[in-house]
Each structure stands twice: as C-alpha cells, then as structure tokens.
C-alpha positions as a printed NumPy array, in Angstrom:
array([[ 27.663, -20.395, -16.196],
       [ 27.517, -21.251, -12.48 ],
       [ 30.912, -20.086, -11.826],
       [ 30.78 , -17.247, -14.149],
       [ 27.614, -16.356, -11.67 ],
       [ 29.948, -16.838,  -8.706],
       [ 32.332, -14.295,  -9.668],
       [ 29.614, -11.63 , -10.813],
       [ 28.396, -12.154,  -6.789],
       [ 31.633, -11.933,  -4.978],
       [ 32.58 ,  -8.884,  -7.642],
       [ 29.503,  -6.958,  -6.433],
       [ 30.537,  -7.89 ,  -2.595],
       [ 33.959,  -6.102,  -3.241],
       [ 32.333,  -2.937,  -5.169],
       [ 29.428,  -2.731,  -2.681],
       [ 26.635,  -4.217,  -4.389],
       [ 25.19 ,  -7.381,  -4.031],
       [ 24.425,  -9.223,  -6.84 ],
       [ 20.893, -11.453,  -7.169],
       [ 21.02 , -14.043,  -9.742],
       [ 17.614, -14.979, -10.659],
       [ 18.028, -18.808, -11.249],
       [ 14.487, -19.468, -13.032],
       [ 15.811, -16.857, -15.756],
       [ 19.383, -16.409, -15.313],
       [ 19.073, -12.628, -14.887],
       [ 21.409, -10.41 , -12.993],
       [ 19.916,  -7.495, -11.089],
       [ 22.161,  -5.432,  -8.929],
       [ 21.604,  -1.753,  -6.967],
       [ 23.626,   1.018,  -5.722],
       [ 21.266,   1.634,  -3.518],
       [ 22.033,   0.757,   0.407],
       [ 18.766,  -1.014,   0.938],
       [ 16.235,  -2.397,  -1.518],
       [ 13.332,  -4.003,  -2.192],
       [ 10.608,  -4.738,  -4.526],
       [  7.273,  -6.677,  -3.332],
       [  4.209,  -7.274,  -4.763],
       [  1.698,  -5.118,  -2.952],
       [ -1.106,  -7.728,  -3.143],
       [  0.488, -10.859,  -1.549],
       [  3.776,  -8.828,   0.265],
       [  5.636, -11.695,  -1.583],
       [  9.616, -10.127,  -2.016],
       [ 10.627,  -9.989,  -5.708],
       [ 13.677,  -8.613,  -4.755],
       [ 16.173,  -7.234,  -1.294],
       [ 19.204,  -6.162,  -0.34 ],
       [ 19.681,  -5.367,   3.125],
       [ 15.637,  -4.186,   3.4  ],
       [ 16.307,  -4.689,   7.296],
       [ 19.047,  -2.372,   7.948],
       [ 18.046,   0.732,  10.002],
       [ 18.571,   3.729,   7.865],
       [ 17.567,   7.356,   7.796],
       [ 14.506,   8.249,   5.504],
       [ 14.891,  11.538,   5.292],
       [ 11.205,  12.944,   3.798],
       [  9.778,   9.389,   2.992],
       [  8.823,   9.828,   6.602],
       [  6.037,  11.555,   5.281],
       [  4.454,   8.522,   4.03 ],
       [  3.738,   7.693,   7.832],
       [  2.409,  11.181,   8.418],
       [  0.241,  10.945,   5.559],
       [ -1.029,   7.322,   6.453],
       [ -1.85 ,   8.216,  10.182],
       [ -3.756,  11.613,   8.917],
       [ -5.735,   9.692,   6.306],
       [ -6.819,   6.795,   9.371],
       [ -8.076,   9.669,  11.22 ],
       [ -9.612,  11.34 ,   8.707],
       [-11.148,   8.118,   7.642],
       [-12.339,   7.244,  11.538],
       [-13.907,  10.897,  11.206],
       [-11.898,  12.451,  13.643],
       [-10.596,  15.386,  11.377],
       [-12.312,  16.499,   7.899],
       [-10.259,  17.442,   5.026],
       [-12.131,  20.772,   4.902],
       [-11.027,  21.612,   8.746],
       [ -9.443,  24.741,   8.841],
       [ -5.31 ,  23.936,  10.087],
       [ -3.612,  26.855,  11.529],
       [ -0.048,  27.12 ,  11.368],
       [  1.5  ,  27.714,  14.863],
       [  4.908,  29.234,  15.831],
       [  6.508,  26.223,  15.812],
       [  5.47 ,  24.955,  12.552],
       [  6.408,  28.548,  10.868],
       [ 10.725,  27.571,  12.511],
       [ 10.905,  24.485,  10.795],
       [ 13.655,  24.264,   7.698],
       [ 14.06 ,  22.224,   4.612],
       [ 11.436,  21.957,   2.438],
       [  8.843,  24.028,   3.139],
       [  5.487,  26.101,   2.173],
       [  6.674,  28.652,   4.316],
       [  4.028,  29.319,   6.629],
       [  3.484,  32.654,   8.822],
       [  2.168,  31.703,  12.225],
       [ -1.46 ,  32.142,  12.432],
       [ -1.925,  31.123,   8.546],
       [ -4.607,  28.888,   7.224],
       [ -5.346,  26.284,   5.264],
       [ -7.508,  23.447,   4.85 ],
       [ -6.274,  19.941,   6.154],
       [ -6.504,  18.897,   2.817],
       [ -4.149,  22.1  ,   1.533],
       [ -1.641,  20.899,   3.855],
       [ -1.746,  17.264,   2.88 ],
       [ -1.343,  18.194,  -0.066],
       [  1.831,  20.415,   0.672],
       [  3.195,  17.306,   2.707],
       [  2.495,  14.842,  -0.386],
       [  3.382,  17.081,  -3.656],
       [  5.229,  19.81 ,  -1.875],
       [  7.011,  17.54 ,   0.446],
       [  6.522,  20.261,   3.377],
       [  7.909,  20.176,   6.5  ],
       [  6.118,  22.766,   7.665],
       [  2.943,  21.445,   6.73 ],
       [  3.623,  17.981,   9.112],
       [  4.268,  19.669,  12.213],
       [  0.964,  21.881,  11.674],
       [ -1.146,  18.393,  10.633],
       [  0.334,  16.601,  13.527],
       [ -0.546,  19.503,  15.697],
       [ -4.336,  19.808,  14.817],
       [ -4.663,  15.968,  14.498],
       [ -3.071,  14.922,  17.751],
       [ -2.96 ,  18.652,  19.805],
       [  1.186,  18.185,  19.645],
       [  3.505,  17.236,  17.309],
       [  5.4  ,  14.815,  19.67 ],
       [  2.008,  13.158,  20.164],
       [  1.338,  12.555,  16.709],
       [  4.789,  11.095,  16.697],
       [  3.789,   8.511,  19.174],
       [  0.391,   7.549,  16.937],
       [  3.084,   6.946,  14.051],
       [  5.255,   4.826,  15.956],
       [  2.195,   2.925,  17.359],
       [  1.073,   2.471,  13.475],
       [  4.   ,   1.305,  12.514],
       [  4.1  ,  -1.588,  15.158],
       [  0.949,  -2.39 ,  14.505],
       [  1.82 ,  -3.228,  11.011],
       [  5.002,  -5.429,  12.195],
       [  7.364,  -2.411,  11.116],
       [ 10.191,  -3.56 ,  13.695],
       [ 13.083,  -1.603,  12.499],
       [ 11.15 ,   1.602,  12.522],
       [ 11.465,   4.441,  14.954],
       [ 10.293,   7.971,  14.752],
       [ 11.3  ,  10.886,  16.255],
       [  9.245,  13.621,  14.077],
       [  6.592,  13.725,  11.197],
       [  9.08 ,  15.391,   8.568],
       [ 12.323,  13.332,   8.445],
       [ 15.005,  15.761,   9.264],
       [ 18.064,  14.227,  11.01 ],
       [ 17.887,  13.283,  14.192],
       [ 19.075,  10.477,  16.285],
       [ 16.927,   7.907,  17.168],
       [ 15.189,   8.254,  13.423],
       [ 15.183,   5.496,  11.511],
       [ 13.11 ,   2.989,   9.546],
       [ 14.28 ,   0.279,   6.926],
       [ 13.113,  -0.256,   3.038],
       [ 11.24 ,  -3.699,   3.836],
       [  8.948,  -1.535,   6.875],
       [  8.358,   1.1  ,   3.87 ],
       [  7.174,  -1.014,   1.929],
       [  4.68 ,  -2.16 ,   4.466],
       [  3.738,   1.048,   4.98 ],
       [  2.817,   1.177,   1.329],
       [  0.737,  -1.436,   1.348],
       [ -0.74 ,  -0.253,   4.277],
       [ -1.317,   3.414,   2.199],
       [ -2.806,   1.77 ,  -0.697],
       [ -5.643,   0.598,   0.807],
       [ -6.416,   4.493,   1.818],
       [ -7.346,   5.922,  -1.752],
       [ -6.387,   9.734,  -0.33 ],
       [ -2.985,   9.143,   0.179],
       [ -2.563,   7.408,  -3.895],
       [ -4.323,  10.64 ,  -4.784],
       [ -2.554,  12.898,  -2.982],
       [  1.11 ,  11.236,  -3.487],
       [ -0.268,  10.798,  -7.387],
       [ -0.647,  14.844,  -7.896],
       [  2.358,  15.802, -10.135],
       [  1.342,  19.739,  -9.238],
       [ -0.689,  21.738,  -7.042],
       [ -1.353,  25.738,  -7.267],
       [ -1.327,  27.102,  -3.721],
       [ -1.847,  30.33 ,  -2.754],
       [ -4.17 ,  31.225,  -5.146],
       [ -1.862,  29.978,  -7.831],
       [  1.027,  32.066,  -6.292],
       [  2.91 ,  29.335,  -5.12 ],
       [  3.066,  26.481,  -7.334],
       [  4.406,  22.968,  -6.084],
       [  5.687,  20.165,  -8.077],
       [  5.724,  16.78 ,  -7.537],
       [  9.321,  15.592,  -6.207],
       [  8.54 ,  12.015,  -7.36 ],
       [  9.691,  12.519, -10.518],
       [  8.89 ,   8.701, -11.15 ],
       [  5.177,  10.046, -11.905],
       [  6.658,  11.769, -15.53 ],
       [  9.146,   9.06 , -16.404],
       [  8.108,   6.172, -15.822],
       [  4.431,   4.405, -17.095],
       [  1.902,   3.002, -14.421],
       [  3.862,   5.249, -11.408],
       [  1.07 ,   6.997,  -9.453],
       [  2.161,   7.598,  -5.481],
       [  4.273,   7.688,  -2.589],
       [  7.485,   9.909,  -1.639],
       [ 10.763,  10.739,  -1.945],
       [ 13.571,  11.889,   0.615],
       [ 16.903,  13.438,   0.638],
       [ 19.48 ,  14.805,   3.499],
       [ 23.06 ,  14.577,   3.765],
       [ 22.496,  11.563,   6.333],
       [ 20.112,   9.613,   4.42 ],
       [ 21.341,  10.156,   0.963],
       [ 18.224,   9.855,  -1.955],
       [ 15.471,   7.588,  -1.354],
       [ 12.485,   6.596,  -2.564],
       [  9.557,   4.627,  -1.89 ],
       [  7.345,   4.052,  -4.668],
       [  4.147,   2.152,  -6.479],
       [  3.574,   1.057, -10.114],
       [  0.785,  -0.27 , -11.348],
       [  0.821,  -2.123, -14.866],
       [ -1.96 ,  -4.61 , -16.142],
       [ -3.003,  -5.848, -13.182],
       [  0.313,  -6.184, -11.594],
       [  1.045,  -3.684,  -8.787],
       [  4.37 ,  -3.361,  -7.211],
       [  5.89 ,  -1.22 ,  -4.455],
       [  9.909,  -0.284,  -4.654],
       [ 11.954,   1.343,  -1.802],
       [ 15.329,   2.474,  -2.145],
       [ 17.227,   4.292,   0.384],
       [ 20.589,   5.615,   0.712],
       [ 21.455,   6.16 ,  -2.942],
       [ 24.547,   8.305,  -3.525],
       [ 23.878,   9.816,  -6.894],
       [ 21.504,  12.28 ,  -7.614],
       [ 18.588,  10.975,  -9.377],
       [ 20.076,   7.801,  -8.277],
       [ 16.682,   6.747,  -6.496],
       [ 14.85 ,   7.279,  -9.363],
       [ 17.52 ,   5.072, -11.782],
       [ 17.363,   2.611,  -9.423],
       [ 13.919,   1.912,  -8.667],
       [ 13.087,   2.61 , -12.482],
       [ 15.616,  -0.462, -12.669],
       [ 13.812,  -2.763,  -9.65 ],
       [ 10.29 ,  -2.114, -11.65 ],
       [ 12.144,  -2.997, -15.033],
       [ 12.993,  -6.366, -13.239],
       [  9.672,  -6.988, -11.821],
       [  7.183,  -6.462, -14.784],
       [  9.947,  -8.59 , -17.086],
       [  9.508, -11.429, -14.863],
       [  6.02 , -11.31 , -13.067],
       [  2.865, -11.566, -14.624],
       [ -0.424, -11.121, -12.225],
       [ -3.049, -13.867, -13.342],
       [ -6.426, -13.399, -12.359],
       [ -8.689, -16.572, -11.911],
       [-11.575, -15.125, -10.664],
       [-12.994, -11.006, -11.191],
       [-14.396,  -9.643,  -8.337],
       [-18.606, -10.224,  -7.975],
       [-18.49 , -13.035,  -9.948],
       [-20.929, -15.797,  -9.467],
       [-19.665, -18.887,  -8.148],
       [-22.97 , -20.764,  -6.977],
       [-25.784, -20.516,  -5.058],
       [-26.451, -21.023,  -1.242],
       [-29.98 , -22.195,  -0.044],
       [-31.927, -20.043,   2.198],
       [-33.368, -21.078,   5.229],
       [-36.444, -19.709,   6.334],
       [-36.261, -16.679,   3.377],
       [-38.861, -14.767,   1.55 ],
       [-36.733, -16.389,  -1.047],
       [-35.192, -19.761,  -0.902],
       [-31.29 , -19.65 ,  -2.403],
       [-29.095, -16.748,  -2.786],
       [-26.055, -16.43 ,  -5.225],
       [-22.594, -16.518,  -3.949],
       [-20.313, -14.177,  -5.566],
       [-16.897, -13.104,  -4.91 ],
       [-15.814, -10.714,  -2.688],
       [-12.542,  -9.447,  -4.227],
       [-10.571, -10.652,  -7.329],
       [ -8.92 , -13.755,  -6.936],
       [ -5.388, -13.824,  -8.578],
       [ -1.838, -14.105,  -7.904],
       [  1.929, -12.854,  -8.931],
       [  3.965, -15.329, -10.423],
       [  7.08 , -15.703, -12.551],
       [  6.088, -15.711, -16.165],
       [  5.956, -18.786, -17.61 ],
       [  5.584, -20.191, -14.068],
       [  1.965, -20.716, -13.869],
       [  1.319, -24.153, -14.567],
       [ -0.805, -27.   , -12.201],
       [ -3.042, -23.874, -10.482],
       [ -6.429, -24.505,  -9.873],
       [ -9.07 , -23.126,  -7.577],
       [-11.501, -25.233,  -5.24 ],
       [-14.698, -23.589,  -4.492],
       [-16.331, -23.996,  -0.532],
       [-19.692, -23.117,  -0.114],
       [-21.887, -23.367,   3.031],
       [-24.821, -26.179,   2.951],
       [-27.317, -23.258,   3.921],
       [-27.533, -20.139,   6.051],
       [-30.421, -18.756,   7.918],
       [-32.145, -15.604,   7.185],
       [-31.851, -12.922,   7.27 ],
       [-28.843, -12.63 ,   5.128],
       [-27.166,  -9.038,   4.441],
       [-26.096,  -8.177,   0.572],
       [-21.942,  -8.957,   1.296],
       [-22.591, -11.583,   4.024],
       [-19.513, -14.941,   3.95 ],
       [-21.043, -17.847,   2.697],
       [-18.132, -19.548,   1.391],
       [-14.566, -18.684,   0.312],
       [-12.717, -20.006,  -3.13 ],
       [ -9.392, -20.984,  -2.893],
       [ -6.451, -20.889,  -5.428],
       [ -3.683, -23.952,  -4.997],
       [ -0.602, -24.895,  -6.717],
       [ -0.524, -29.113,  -6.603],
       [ -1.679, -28.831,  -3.405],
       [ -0.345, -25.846,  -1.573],
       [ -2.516, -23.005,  -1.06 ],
       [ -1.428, -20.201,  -2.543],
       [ -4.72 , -17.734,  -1.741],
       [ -8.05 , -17.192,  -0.888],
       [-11.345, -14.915,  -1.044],
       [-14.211, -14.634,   0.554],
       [-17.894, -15.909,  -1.158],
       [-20.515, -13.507,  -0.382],
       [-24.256, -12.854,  -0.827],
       [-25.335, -11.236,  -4.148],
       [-28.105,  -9.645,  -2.029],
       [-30.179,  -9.383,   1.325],
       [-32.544, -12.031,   2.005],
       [-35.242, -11.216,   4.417],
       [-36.475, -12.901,   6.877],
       [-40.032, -14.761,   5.395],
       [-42.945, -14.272,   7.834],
       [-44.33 , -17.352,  10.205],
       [-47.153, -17.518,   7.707],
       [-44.69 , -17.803,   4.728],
       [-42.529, -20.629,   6.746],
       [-46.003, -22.513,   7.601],
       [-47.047, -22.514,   3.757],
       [-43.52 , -23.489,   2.802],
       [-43.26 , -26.477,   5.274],
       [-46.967, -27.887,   3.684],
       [-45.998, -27.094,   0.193],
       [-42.853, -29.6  ,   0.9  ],
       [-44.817, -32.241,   3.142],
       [-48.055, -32.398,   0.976],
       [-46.852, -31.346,  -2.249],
       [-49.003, -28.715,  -3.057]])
C-alpha cells in the first residue's frame, strides 16, 4: 500500500498535481488547481495545501479585500451604507466586469457593495474606494495595510478590482485569512451570500458569479475571479452542522474548474472532519462570589461555544478543565472575564473561552457592606 502510495505521489509530480495521502484514512485527494487550500475557519487549522504560499494573480477575488476594508469602515462609522456614492470619471473608464456607470451616477454605498459582491463590479470598487478613502490609490494602501495586519505576507495590491497588473498578487493561504477575517463582519457573508440583485429599478439584473451558492449545500459567501493571467479562482465558505470551512483555489485552467475543485476540497473536508462542541455558548459553568455586591455570587457562563475540528473518529481522551476566579469586586458588568474553560487532548491544550458574568452586579451601598460584615461576625 505504501509503495502503491509512492507512485500515486511522484505520478501527480510528473502530471502537475501533487498528491496528499491522508494517512489516518488512506484517502487520496489531488487538485488541478495551482494553489490550494482548505482550513477550518474557527481554529485556521490547514485540512489541506498545495503551494497556498505561491504569489499568484487573483484576478476579482481581490474584491474580498475591498469588501472587508469597506465593511471595517462602515463598521467604525466612518461611511453608512445609505451614503449616497457618486460615480466619478474614472470609475465610469474602468473595463471587465462592470455595472456600467455614467459619471455623476448614484447609488447607495450599499448598491455598490452589492455590485462589487454579486455583480463582481469593477466599476463599483474604484467608486467605493473613492468615497471611502477620497482616492482609489489610497484605499489601495488601507488594503495593503489590512492585509499585513492580518499576517497576509505574500499579498500585494495594486488596485481594488483585480485586473492585471504587475506588482498584484496575493496567495490562497492569505485568502483564506482574509476569509476568516470577513466572517466575523456579517455584511460581507450577506452580501457575498446574495445569489441576485435587481438594480436599476429591476433593469439591470445581476447574478451571483459564485455559482457554488446553487450547487453546492451549506455555500453562502465570498468571490470568484477570472483573467487570462490568473486563470479561475475561487475563494469560498461552507458551512455544514457546525463545521465551517473556507476553500481557495487559484489558477485553475478549466472553466468551471474552480468550482469542481473546491466542490472536491469541501467533499474531502466534511468526509473527514466532524466539529464537536463541548460547551454552547451562555452556558452556566459555576458561580463566582461577589465582593462587596447588592448581591453576593454571580453565575459564570460562557462567552462563545467551546468546540473543535477534528478527524472523525479522532476524538477520543478530550476533556475540558474549568478556571474560575476566587471572587471579583463589584461592580461587575453583564459579559465581564471571570474565568476561562479550557478544552485539552491528554494534556495539550487544544482551546479556550472566556467565562463571563451572567449579569451586572452593582455596587451594594456602605450601609449594605456594614450590615453584611455584622450579619457574618454576629450571626444575625
């Protein structure tokens, strides 16, 4: 079996493939695609890569920067969805994919985001960028400064769209970061998620061009690319019980190939991962006395759900150890650490979460702490 495995490898080398024997189930997974990868977006453990460090044109999967840095300011309140974004000269010369906007034409911010995420707009980025930033080539700079921030090394951008040009470049493992990064804004899931969008009063219709979110059960965000340079790509997100995954692909030769292929990397994943949760999200795990409180212990609850990825059948000798402080001082907010519970295998630590107040504890009044102090010394 080994040396059948052997020759399956070194037969991929030759044909341009690599091959990734999974040794825990003696599965064979291999891509056409130039660079892959498949990661679980809750932990950022790799399931699966090939090459996801090369530097490699996105083409429009770009846009899943200019969407992220758009929904951070929008989020920070610098721009409003319901701003008004008018398209300048510059926007209205762009080519590829576009809305084709007049200069001078309007729409809401959230119109255009919309064209960027369903419509996959090029004209739409350069008129976001410009009302965001006041340039486009200074929104570039916030989306290279995002994606260094998020350890994205092998990213550089020269525009918001992804049309060719040198110097543009990212790799599948920094889109996938990216998408991690994007799933913790809820606009840009919605927005990427829209499989249609009437615009124009219904006179110009756009379609999704992730075609993922028809074919393929649990997909529901992120974007797709295609130029001459880059070939297809895709970066992606699939949720199934409890188990979310991203997949990037880039430089797939066939068309419809980055749909095939990721279709295949999620077809991997959710055959051999299972997410076990060990813990749901608020509930109680103790209680934490209160020092000088109008009330004297508060319940400790959890902040987030505690549970991991792992290969099916893979799960055994996990347990979880719960910390809780000796006592905190009031007053104590509703959400407020006062412990953490954490998840091991034998003894390695696989996770953690937080242990937070159930509620705000005020702070009892001097009269309240006096009466307390008697009741305990004298007993009545």
């Amino acid at each position: 079996m080994r040396k059948a495995l052997i020759w399956i490898f070194v037969c991929g080398l030759f044909l341009g493939n690599v091959v990734v024997p999974n040794q825990a189930y003696g599965a064979v997974l291999e891509t056409d695609a130039a660079s892959a990868i498949l990661m679980d977006a809750k932990s950022g453990q790799i399931l699966f890569e090939k090459e996801i460090h090369k530097e490699l044109p996105p083409a429009s999967v770009t846009k899943l920067m200019t969407l992220l840095v758009a929904a951070d300011a929008i989020e920070s309140g610098r721009v409003s969805l319901t701003d008004k974004v008018t398209a300048s000269e510059g926007a209205s010369k762009l080519g590829g994919s576009q809305i084709y906007l007049e200069p001078g034409e309007t729409f809401t911010l959230e119109e255009m985001m919309i064209a960027i995420a369903v419509g996959s707009a090029n004209d739409a980025c350069y008129a976001v960028a410009e009302h965001i930033n006041g340039t486009h080539e200074a929104f570039v700079e916030v989306m290279n400064k995002k994606a260094k921030e998020l350890g994205a090394n092998h990213t550089n951008f020269v525009n918001a769209y992804g049309l060719p040009a040198e110097g543009h470049y990212t790799s599948a493992y920094d889109l996938a970061v990216m998408g991690r990064e994007a799933l913790k804004y809820p606009l840009v899931r919605k927005l990427t998620g829209m499989k249609e969008y009437d615009l124009r009063d219904g006179k110009f219709k756009l379609w999704n061009t992730n075609k993922l979110l028809w074919w393929y059960e649990g997909a529901d965000g992120f974007k797709t690319g295609w130029t001459n340079e880059a070939k297809y790509c895709l970066a992606s997100t699939v949720e199934r019980d409890g188990l979310r995954l991203i997949a990037v692909v880039m430089g797939v030769p066939p068309v419809r190939g980055h749909f095939t292929e990721s279709m295949k990397l999620y077809n991997y994943g959710f055959a051999n991962f299972t997410y076990k949760e060990y813990a749901p999200i608020g509930q109680k795990q103790g209680v934490v006395m209160v020092r000088k409180g109008v009330e004297q212990e508060v319940v400790a609850v959890t902040e987030n759900a505690l549970g991991i990825t792992v290969q099916k059948g893979n799960d055994k000798n996990i347990w979880a150890e719960t910390k809780l402080n000796p006592d905190v001082e009031a007053p104590i907010k509703a959400g407020q650490k006062v412990g953490e519970i954490l998840l091991y295998r034998d003894q390695e630590l696989l996770t953690s979460v937080n242990l937070v107040a159930e509620k705000e504890i005020a702070k009892a009044g001097i009269g309240q702490q006096i009466m307390r102090t008697l009741q305990g010394v004298f007993g009545f």
